[in-house]
Structure formats: structure tokens, C-alpha cells
N, C-alpha and C positions, 0 to 999 in steps of 0.2 A: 504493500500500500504506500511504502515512504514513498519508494522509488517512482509510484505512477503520478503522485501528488509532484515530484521533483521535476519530471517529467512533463505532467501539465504547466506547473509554474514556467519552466521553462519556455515553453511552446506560449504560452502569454503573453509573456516578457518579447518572445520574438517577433510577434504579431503586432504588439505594439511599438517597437522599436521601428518594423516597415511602414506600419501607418504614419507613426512621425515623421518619419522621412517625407512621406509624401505630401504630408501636408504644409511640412517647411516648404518642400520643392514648388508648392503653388499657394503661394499666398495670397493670388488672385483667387475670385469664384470660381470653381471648375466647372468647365462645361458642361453639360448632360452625359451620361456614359456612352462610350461610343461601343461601335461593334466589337463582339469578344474576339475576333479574328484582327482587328486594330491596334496597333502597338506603338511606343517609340523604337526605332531601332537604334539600337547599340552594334559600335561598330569590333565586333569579339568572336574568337578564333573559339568559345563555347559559349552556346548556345541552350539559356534553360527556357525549359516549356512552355511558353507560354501559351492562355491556352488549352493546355491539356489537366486532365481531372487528376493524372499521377506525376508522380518526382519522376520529371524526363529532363536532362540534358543533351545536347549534341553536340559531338567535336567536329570540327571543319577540316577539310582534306589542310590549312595552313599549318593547323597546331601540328598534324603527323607528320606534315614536311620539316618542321623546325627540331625533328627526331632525328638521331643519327641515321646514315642510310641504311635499310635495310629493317629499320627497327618493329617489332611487331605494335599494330594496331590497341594489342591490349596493352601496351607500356603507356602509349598515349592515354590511353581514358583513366590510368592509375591515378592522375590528378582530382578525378569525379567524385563530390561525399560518396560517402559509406564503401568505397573499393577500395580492397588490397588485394596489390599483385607483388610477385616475388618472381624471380629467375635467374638461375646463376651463372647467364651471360649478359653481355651489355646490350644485345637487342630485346629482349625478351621472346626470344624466338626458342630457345632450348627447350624441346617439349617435355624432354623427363623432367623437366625441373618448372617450368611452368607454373603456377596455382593463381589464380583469380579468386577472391571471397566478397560476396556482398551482405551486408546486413547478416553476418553469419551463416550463410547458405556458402560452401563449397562449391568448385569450379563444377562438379556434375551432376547440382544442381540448378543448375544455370541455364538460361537457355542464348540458342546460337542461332543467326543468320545471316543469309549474304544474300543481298536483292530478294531477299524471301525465302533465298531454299534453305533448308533446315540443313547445319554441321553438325548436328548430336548435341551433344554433352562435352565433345573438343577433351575429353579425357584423354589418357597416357593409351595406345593400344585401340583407340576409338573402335565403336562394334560399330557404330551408325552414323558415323560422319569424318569429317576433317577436322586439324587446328586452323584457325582462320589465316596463321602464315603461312600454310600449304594451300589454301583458296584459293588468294587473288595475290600481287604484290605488292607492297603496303602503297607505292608512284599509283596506284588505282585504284584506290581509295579514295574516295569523294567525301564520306561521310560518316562518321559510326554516332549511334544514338543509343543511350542506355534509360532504361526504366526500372530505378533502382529494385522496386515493390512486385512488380509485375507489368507483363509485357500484355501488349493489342489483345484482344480476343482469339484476333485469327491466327498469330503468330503460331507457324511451324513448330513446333518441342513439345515436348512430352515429358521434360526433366526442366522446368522452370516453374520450381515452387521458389525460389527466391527472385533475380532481378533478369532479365530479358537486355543481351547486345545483339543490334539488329547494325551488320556492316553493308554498307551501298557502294556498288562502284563506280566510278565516276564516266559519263558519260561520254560517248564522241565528240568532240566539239567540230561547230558548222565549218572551218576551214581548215586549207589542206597545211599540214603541219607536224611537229614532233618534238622528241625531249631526247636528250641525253645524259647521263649522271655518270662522272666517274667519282669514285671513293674508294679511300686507300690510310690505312691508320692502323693503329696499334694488333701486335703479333699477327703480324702480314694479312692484315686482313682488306681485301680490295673485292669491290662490289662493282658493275657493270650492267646501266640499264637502259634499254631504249624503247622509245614507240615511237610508233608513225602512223598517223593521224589521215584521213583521206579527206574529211571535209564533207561540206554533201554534194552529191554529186549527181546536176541537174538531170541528168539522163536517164538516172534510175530513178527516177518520180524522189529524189532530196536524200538515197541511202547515203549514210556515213557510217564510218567506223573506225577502229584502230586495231593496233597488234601491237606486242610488246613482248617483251624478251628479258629476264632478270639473273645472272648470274654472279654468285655469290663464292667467297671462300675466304676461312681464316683459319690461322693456327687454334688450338684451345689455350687458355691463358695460363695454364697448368696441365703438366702432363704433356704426355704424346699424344701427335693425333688429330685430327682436322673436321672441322665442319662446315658443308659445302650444300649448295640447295644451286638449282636451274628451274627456274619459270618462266612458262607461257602463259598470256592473256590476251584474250581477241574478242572484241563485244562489235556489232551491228546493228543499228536500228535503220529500221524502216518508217516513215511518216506515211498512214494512212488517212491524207488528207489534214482536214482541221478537228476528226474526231479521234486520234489517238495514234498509237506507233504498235510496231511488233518488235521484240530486241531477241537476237540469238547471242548469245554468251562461248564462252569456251577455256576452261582455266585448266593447266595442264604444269604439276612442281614434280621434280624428282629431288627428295632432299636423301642427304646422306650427312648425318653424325653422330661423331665418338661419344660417348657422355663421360662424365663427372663421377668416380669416385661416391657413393651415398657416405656419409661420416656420422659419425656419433659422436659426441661434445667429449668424452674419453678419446676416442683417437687426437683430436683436434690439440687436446692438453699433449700427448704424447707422443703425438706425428707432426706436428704443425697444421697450422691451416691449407696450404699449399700441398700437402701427399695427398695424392692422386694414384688410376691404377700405375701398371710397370712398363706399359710401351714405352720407348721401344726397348726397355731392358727382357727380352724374350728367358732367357737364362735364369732369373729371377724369378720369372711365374711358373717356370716350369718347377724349378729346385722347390719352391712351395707347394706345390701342386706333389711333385714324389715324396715330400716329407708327410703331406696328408692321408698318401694313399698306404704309405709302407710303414707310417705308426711312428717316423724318427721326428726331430726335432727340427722346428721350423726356420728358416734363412731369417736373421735378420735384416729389417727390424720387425719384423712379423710377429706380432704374439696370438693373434689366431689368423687363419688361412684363410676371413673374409677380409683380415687388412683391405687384400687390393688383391686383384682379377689382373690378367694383363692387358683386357680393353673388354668395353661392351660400345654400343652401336644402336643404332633407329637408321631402318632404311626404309622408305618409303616411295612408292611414286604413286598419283594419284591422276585422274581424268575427270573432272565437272565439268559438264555441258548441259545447252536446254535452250530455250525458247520462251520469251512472255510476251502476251498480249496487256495491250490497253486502252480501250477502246469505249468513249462517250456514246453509248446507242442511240440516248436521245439527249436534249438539254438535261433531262433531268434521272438520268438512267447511268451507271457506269458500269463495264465490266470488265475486270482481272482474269489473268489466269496466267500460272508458269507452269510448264512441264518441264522435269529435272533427271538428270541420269547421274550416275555417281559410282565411279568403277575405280577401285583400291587393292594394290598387293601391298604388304607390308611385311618385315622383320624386325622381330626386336631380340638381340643379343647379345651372349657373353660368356667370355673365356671359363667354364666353371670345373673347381678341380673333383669335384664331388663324385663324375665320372669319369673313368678314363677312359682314350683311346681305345677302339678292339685291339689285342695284342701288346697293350704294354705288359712287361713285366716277363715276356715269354726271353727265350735266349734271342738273341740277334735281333728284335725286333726295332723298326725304327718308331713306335707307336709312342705319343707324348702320354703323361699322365694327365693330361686334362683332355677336355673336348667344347664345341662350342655347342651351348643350348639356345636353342631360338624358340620365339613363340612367332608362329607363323599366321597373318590378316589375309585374308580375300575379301572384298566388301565389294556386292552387286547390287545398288539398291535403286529406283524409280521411284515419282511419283507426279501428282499432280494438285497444283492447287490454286484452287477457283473462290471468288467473291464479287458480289452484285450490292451495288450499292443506289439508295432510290429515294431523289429528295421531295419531301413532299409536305411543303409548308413548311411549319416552323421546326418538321419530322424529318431526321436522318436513317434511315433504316438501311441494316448492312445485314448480308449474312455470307454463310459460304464452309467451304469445307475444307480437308489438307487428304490425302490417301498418298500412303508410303507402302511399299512391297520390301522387303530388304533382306537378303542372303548373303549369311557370313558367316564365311568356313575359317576354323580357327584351329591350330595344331600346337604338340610340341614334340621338337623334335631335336637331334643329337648329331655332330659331325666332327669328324675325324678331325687329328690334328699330328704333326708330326716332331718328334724331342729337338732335333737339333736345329728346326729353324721353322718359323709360321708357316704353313702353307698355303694358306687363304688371307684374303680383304678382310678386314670386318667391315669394311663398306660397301660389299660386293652381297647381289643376292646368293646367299650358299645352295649349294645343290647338293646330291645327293647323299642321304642321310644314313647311320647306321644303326638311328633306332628313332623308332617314332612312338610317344610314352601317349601321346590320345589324339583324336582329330574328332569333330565334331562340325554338323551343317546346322546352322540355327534359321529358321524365317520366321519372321516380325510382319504383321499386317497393323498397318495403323492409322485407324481411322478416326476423324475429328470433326466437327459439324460446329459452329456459331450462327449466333443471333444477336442484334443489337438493336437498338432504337436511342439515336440523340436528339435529344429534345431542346431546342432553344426558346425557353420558356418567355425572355424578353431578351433585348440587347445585352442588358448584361449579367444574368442567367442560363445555365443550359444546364442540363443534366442529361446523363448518359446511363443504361442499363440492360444489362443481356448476358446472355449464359454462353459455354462450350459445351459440348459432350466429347466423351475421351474413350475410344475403344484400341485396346492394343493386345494384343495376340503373339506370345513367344512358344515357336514349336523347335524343338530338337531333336535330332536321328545321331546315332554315335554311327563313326567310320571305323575309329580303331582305342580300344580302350574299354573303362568302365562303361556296364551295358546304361542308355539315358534314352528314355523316350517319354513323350505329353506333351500336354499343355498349359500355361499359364496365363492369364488372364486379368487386364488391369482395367477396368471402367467405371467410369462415372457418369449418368447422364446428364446433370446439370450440377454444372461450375457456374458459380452467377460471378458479376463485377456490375459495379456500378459505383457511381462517383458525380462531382458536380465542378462545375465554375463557376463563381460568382466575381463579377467583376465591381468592386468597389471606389473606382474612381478611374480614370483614362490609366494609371500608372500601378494600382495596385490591383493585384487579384488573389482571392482565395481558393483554397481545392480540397478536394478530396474525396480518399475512395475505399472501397471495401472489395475484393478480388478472393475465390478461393481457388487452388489449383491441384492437381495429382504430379505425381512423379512415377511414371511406368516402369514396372518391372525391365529390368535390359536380360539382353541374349549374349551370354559369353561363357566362354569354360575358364574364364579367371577372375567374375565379380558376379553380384546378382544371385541369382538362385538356383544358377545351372554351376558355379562356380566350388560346388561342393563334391560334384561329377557324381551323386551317389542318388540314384534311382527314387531312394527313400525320402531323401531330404527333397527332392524334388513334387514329390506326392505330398508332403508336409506341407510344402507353402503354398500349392496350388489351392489344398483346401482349409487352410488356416490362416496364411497373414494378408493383411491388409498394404495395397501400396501406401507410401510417403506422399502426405497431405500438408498443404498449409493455410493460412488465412491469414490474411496480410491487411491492414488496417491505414491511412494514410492522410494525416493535416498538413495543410502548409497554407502558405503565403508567398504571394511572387510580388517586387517592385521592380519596376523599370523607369529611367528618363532617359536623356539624350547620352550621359556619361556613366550611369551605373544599371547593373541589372542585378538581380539578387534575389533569393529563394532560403525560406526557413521552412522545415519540416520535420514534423513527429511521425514516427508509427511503433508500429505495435505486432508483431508477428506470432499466430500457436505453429507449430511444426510438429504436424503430430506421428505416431504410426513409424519412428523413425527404426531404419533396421540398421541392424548391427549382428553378425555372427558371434553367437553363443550358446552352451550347452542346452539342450532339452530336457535333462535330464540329470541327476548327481554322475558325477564324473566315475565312479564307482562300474557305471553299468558299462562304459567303453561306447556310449553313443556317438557318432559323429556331431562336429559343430553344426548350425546351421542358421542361415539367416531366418534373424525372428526379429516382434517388432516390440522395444527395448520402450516406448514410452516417448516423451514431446521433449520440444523445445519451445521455451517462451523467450523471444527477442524482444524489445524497446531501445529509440533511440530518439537523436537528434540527429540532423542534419541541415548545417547553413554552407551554403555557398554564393559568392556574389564575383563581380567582374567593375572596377571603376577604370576610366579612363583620367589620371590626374592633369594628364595634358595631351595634347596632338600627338606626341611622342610616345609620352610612357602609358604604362597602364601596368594596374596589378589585379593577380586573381588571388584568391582565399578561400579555401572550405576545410570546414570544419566538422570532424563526425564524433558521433557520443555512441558508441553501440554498446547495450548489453545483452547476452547471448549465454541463459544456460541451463542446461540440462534438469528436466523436471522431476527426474527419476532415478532412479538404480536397478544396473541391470540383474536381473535375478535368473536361474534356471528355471527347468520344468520341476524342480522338487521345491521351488521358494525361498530357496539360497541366494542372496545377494553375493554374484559373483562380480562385477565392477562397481563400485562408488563413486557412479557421476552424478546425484542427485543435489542440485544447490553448484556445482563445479561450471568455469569456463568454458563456451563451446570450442571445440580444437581451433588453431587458424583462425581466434578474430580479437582482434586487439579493442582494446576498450578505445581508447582514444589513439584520432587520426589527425593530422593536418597537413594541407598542401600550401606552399606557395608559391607563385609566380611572381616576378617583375620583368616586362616586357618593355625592348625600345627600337623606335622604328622610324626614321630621319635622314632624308638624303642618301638614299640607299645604303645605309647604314640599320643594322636589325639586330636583337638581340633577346637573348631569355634565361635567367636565373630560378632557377625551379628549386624549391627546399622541400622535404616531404618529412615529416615526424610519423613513425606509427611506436605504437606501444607494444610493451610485449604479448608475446604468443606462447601457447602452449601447443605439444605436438604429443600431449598425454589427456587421455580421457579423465582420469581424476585428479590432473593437476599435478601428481607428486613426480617432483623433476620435470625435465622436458620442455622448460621455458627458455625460450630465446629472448634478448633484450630486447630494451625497446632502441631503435635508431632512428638517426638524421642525417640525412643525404642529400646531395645539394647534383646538381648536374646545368650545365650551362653551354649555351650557344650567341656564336658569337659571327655574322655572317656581313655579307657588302651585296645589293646587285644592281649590275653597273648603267642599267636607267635602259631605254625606249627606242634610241635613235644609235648609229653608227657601228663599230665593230662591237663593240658592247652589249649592243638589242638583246634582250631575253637570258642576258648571261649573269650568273652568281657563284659566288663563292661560300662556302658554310662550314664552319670547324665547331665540331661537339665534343665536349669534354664529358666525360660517366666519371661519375664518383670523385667528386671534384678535390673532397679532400681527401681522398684516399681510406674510406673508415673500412676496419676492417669491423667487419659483421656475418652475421648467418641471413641469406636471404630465403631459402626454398625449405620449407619443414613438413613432414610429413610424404618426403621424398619416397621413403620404401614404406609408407603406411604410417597410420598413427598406431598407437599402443597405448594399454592402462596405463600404467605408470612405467618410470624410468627413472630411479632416484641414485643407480649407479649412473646415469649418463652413458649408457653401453648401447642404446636403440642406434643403429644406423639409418639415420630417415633424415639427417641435416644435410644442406651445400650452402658452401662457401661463396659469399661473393666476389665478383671479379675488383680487384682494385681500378687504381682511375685511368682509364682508357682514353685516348684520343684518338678522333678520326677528321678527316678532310674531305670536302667535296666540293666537285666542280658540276653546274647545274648549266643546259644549254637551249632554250626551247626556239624555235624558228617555225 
């Protein structure tokens, strides 16, 4: 009760803090309210919602350009309330290391888009999509828009009980044209990108388009070993008159990289920050690897045999294509639609000594003591998704639907290796295996239906309300392994949302909303409910647990004038049904684990963020998050044994308090951006004991020229990005190889290391 009372007060205090404002800023009579679509406009690289019934921001394709090159999409929106992102490279692009958290919801609870088509969940291993660095190239990005609460009705996902990123790419523009980027900067790392731009081209009734090309390579900042990505992007639109366009798409990445060492705050004391695996000390992994197998003692400075692997690997390539229409039927009639394809192989790998070679240990044999284990991706999946929208008076009425197909074959498998020297890439797809431990084919049917109706009750009034329905269907067939067959089942027929605007003066407006959402069972032999591989447990949940539910709760207040824009907001989140693998039964009877549903999560926070312009020049950004996030319960077995003690505990991964800042300056082609970011600490333990990472402050800065409009100059820039400005040494990515109860020895391996302060350079060309 304190905390909802502290909480409201707050939420008060802030409401009237923006009223004040507004009414100093006109101390003339204001005029009548004008339309809720009417605004002043602020001239800022984010963009909050005006407008809209939820906490929405948008970053502008500016702020991801004033990114180092290459850098992912989700490092730029880390600036947004209530997001933390970690990565323990300078782009934010390392997928194993990756995490996004909103509002205390985890990265796969999150949901994902690109021009509408659904990327999953953007998890490690994806079953149902992509990371949005393998998408698009961040040069093609036009847009990303985050809904901290809850995303559109209609949005794509099936795993966004917490906050909804909807990425857009940026469009062909109408003349013929292009871009160039070189970039070249810390441990050899040089980036290469181009498009060319066609224009529109009177002949073909105004088609335009573009293609592009993104090639990427750097050392790792520690260790051996390289990480390297190639992409293709090609989008088309066609104009169908003055009622709409058709766009074909085409996004095509082959990434290949080494990963990072997972650490434990033990090693880190005893190894340094910096030990990494043994590439390219070969001799090293191997001498570890025969002291594991033959029971001798381990090569220093090894004191157990998971120190360090001699490399592991994510190789990927992927193929996103499709088609969308859009298309005005009448003045007051509109119709959408995109059809999506989406075709993935992937490996994920690592030197492990746990098996050998066939034939080590025999006489003469040249078999290493280790072997490389992979988990092996195929993802085939289709779908389409349609909405009509029909205005009719002071009545917006939307509806429409999502259908996904999705087939993903998922293996594990084991490959030779040879004592006295590597014989294979670990960037290269491996081939032929000498033992395959399971394979499995999963299909996912997933079907989705909404309904809306917005109502603009006066000028400056409107309220919005309307349901989803959620049907998702996980079938699996075993190829080779534990025998796994059925069905599991996640729906809800009505998900309601609904929310208001109320606009209180030309400058300020109020909002807010009420959203509930599911999070679908997933299809995988490494997470979810097939993830146990045991026929039993799979019968268990089909007819016992309940999917991952939320209801998400949302006040605010938005100001806007000519030089500031600014947004306060409260909510309130239950998180219920949340699962977690745990005993069924006293440990006594030799049960298997299995995912069961452990009880809620109750979240409350604040969120301010605002944008001033101090002069023509400068400007600063600021937001500020208050999150609390924690666990309702304690997990108990099937006998009523409290076997973890999370109840009243920190939810993993969300730091109480967060803050960003910017100072931006921009003058005679002269530009610049100081970015400071505070979060607090984390924990990467379900009951808190041990397992907490500090809290840090990180500064990153950009510092650029470009050289104006006219002569040898036209279109050209220069841009140097500094990471990690002062060099802090810190933990960025937790929960790397899982979270865990507790950890009060500091022995979990689930920490990475951040990169120290990086510098990079770019030359930017457009004609």
C-alpha cells in the first residue's frame, strides 16, 4: 500500500509539474482545443506519442545514424524510459550476449517487428524468427517505435506480455541516387556499405526502389577470433495511383561469430576480466580436454575444465522476403495486407571436452579429446497478415487478422576433431556428424483475429477499445532420440485494450490504458515445454498449465511547445501464470523437472522522459525510470515444499532505477552527442543471494563535420564514435548461460564482460 500511495503521489506531483509548464508557456487565453491529431512540432531525433492512448516513443533513422556504424537498432532505443539493454560488444549486435528488458519483462517476452512481419521473440537460437540485426541493416532503418506497456492490437507476436518494438524501413526515395559508408576503428574492425537508389521511374507508372549491400568484420576485443556479418537489402514500391502503393521487400544476412567466454564473478577475481576461450592457443584446449577425459590434472590456469573451451560460434544465414499492399478502397475505407516468407539455417557451437573424438585414446590414433557440439536451426515459416480499417463519423473501426505456418527442425549433434591441429572453421557450417544425440520437427499454427472501434468523442477527446483473440498450436514428431509426440495449445478468445486521450489545452494531453495479453507456449527441444524431451512432461502441460498472462495498466501526461516535449507516466503490471522449470514432485521419487506455473509478478513504476531545445544549437534529452518488479511467490513442488524463495525478491534483469542522458550540438556542419546512461544494479539470481552486478555509468560520444550542399563536399560527412568513453570496467550481459536460484559462491557462469572504450571512424557519401 506504501509503495502505490508513493507511486500515486508521484504520478500527481508529475501531472502537475506538466500542467505548470503549460500554463506559464501561455499566459495568454488559450484558444479552444484544437484537433487531437494537432501539435506543436519539436524539432527531435525522439519522438513521444502524441496522440496515442499508450507510452509510445519513436527514434528517427538521425539518432541510429549518430550510432557507430554498424551498430544495432536496439542500442539506439536503450536511451527510451523503462529499457535496459546490455551487450558485450560495442555494437550491440553480439546475439549471445544481447538482452533487452522492459518494465521487467525479458527480451522473450517482448515482442518484435519489421514493416509488420513478426521476428519472434529475437531470443538466442530463435525457433520463430530473427534478431533484428540479421533483418535489415541498421543504413535502412527509417524508424523504430517502442510501446513500453503494450503494443497495437494487431501487432504480429505472441510473446508480448511486456513492451512491443515495431522497426520500419526506410523507404525508396523519389530520385535516382545513393550512399556510401566506409568505417574503420578499433581491433581492425572496418565496415562497408552501399545502396543505390533508382528514383521513380516515369515509365513504370513512378516504380522506385533501392538495393544495398552491408559488409562487416572485426577482431573480438579479447580472445581469438572474429566476427563478421554480409547483408543484402532490396525494397520496391509501386504507386497504384492516388489510392495506395504495393512494396516487395527482400532482406538477405549471412552472419558468422566467435562468442565470449560466459564468466562467473569467481573467474573474473581469479582470471581477470579479459580471459576469454584458448584460440588460437589449440595445445591448450586440447591438454585440458585429455586431463578431463583421463582423470589427470588440469593445465594451468584451469581449475575446472569449463574455465575456457577453445572457441564456440553462431553461424547463421537467413532469407526475409514478401510483399505488402496498401491500398485506400474508398475515401473512407483502407486496406493492408503483407505476405511474408522467412527461411533460416543456423549453428550454434562449441569446442566441448565432455566428448571425445571417435578413436581417441586407441594406439596410433590421431582423434583429439574433444569434439565440437552444435545445436542445429532450420526455420521455414509463412504467413499473412490482413486489416480493414473504416471511418465512419466521429467512429474508427479496424479489425483484421495475423496466420503464421512455421516448421522448425532442431538437432544436436557431435563432430570430429583432430589432437594435433583444428581441422575445421568454427565459422564454417560443419558437416558430417559422428553422433546425432536428438533431432526433432516442430509446426506452430498461429492464428490471431482483432477488433477495434476509436471513438473521437469531441476535439479533444477520443477513446479507443477492442479485443485480440490468440490461437497457437505446437505439434512435434521426434526424428532421432527421446520418443515426443502431441499437442499443445495456447488461447484466449478475448484480450480486451482500451485507453483514452484527453487533450487539455493545445500543449498538454492526458492518457491512458488498460491492455491484457498471452504469451504462447514456443516449439523447441531447448526451452518451453518440449524442452524436457520427455513424452511425460509433455502430457503434463498440455493438460495442466496455463500460458504466461499479463495486464498492464497505464497514466501519463504529455507536454509539448515549440522547444520542449515531455511525457510522465505511471503503471502498474500483474504477470501472472509465470513458468519456470521445477520439481513435480519431492525429489525423492527421481521425477523429471518440468515447466510448471510458479505464481505472478507484480510491477509499478514511473516513467519521465522529455526532449528541450536550449538553443538552435544545443539540445538535451533526459528520462528517467523508477521500476519495481517482484516476484509474488515461492516456488514450491508437487509435494508443497518451497523449493526456491522468490517471494517479496527482485525480478532477475531489472534494475530499480535508470537514467539517460543526452547533450546534443549541431552548427555549421559541425554535430555532436554526449550520451551518459546510469542503471542500477541487477541481479542474475532468482532469490537475490549473490548474483548482483553493480550499478554503472557510461558515457559514449560522437563527434562529426558535414561539409554543406554545394561543391566537392555535397552530401559528404565525416563521424568518429567513441564507446565507453571513460573506459569503466563493468559487467554488461547477465544471465548469459541462464539465471539460477542463488549464487553466493559467485561460481554461476552466466556474466560478460564489457568491451572497454572503442573508437571508430566514418566517412559518409550520398549523391
Amino acid at each position: 500500500m506504501k509503495n502505490h500511495l508513493m507511486l500515486g503521489a508521484a504520478a500527481g506531483a508529475l501531472l502537475i509539474v506538466i500542467a505548470g509548464q503549460a500554463m506559464a508557456a501561455d499566459a495568454a487565453p488559450a484558444p479552444a482545443p484544437a484537433a487531437l491529431a494537432d501539435s506543436a512540432e519539436v524539432d527531435a531525433v525522439i519522438i513521444i506519442g502524441q496522440g496515442q492512448s499508450r507510452q509510445v516513443q519513436t527514434v528517427k533513422d538521425d539518432a541510429i545514424g549518430l550510432e557507430a556504424a554498424g551498430t544495432s537498432a536496439l542500442k539506439a532505443i536503450d536511451k527510451l524510459p523503462g529499457v535496459t539493454f546490455q551487450s558485450a560488444d560495442a555494437f550491440g549486435a553480439y546475439e549471445w550476449s544481447t538482452r533487452i528488458s522492459i518494465r521487467g519483462f525479458n527480451q522473450n517476452q517482448l515482442g518484435f517487428t519489421l514493416d509488420g512481419v513478426p521476428l519472434g521473440d529475437m531470443s538466442y537460437g530463435n525457433h520463430n524468427g530473427l534478431h533484428i540485426s540479421r533483418a535489415v541493416a541498421s543504413e535502412n532503418i527509417g524508424r523504430v517505435e517502442l510501446a513500453q506497456g503494450a503494443g497495437a492490437l494487431g501487432t504480429a507476436s505472441t510473446s508480448n506480455l511486456g513492451g512491443t518494438l515495431q522497426f520500419f524501413s526506410r523507404d525508396p526515395q523519389q530520385t535516382m541516387g545513393g550512399e556510401i559508408d566506409v568505417t574503420g576503428g578499433s581491433d581492425n574492425m572496418h565496415r562497408v556499405f552501399g545502396r543505390f537508389e533508382t528514383g521513380a521511374i516515369e515509365q513504370l507508372g513512378g516504380l522506385r526502389g533501392y538495393i544495398s549491400i552491408a559488409d562487416q568484420k572485426t577482431d573480438k576485443w579479447k580472445g581469438g577470433g572474429d566476427q563478421k556479418q554480409r547483408q543484402y537489402d532490396a525494397k520496391i514500391v509501386m504507386p497504384l495511383g492516388e489510392r495506395g502503393d504495393l512494396t516487395g521487400f527482400y532482406h538477405r544476412s549471412e552472419r558468422r561469430e566467435q562468442d565470449y567466454q560466459d564468466l562467473s564473478f569467481e573467474m573474473i577475481k581469479r582470471l581477470g576480466r579479459d580471459w576469454d576461450n584458448t584460440q588460437p592457443n589449440w595445445g591448450l584446449a586440447v591438454a585440458a580436454a585429455r586431463a578431463y577425459q583421463t582423470g589427470t590434472a588440469l593445465p594451468a590456469p584451469f581449475a575446472t575444465v569449463d574455465d575456457a573451451y577453445y572457441a564456440g560460434a553462431g553461424v547463421r544465414d537467413d532469407d526475409l522476403y514478401g510483399a505488402a499492399l496498401k491500398l485506400d478502397v474508398t475515401e473512407h475505407v483502407t486496406f493492408n495486407a503483407t505476405a511474408y516468407q522467412h527461411k533460416n539455417k543456423g549453428q550454434g557451437l562449441w569446442y566441448t571436452p565432455y566428448l571425445a573424438s571417435p578413436g581417441f585414446g586407441a594406439v596410433g590414433s590421431a582423434a583429439a579429446p574433444l569434439s565440437i557440439r552444435t545445436t542445429e536451426y532450420d526455420i521455414d515459416r509463412g504467413g499473412l497478415i490482413a486489416d480493414l480499417t473504416v471511418d465512419i463519423g466521429s467512429h474508427r473501426f479496424s479489425g483484421g487478422f495475423w496466420r503464421e505456418i512455421n516448421h522448425f527442425n532442431q538437432a544436436r549433434r557431435f563432430y570430429a576433431e583432430t589432437a594435433a591441429a583444428p581441422s575445421r572453421d568454427p565459422l564454417d557450417f560443419q558437416e558430417n556428424p559422428f553422433f546425432t544425440q536428438w533431432q526433432y520437427a516442430f509446426e506452430t499454427k498461429t492464428t490471431t483475429g482483432h477488433l477495434e472501434d476509436e471513438w473521437t468523442i469531441s476535439d479533444a477527446f477520443k477513446v479507443n477499445f477492442g479485443f485480440k483473440a490468440i490461437k497457437v498450436t505446437n505439434n512435434v514428431k521426434t526424428v532421432i532420440g527421446n520418443p515426443l509426440a502431441g499437442k499443445i495449445e495456447s488461447k484466449d478468445n478475448f484480450l480486451p485494450q482500451a485507453g483514452f486521450v484527453w487533450k487539455l489545452s493545445p500543449d498538454v494531453e492526458a492518457f491512458g490504458g488498460y491492455t491484457e495479453n498471452l504469451g504462447a507456449f514456443v516449439s523447441a527441444g531447448t526451452a518451453g515445454p518440449f524442452g524436457s524431451q520427455s513424452q511425460a512432461v509433455v502430457d503434463y502441460v498440455a493438460k495442466t498449465l496455463k500460458p504466461e498472462s499479463s495486464k498492464t495498466f497505464e497514466l501519463g501526461a504529455r507536454y509539448r511547445n515549440e522547444r520542449f516535449q515531455g511525457v510522465a507516466a505511471v503503471y502498474h503490471v500483474a504477470f501472472d501464470n509465470r513458468l519456470l522449470a521445477a520439481n513435480t514432485a519431492a525429489p525423492i521419487l527421481g521425477l523429471p523437472a518440468v515447466l510448471s506455473n510458479v505464481g505472478s509478478v507484480e510491477t509499478k513504476g514511473v516513467e519521465l522522459a522529455g526532449t528541450y531545445r536550449l538553443t538552435d544549437a544545443w539540445s538535451l534529452y533526459g528520462a528517467y525510470t523508477y521500476n519495481d518488479s517482484k516476484y509474488e511467490d515461492d516456488v514450491v513442488d508437487g509435494a508443497g515444499k518451497v523449493t526456491v524463495r522468490t517471494k517479496g525478491k527482485t525480478v532477475v534483469n531489472t534494475p530499480k532505477n535508470i537514467f539517460k542522458g543526452e547533450l546534443s550540438f549541431e552548427q555549421a556542419g559541425f554535430f555532436g552527442k554526449l550520451g551518459v546512461a546510469y542503471t542500477d544494479k541487477r541481479y542474475y539470481t532468482y532469490e537475490n543471494v549473490g548474483g548482483q552486478a553493480p550499478s554503472t555509468t557510461i558515457a559514449d560520444l560522437t563527434l562529426g563535420y558535414r561539409f554543406g550542399d554545394e561543391g566537392w563536399g555535397k552530401g559528404l560527412q565525416i563521424q568518429a564514435n567513441i564507446t565507453n568513453l571513460t573506459d569503466k570496467d563493468y559487467i554488461s550481459t547477465i544471465g548469459s548461460g541462464g539465471f539460477v536460484n542463488s549464487d553466493a559462491s559467485g561460481t554461476a557462469q552466466t556474466v560478460l564482460t564489457a568491451p572497454p572504450r572503442q573508437f571508430y571512424i566514418s566517412v559518409k557519401k550520398t549523391f
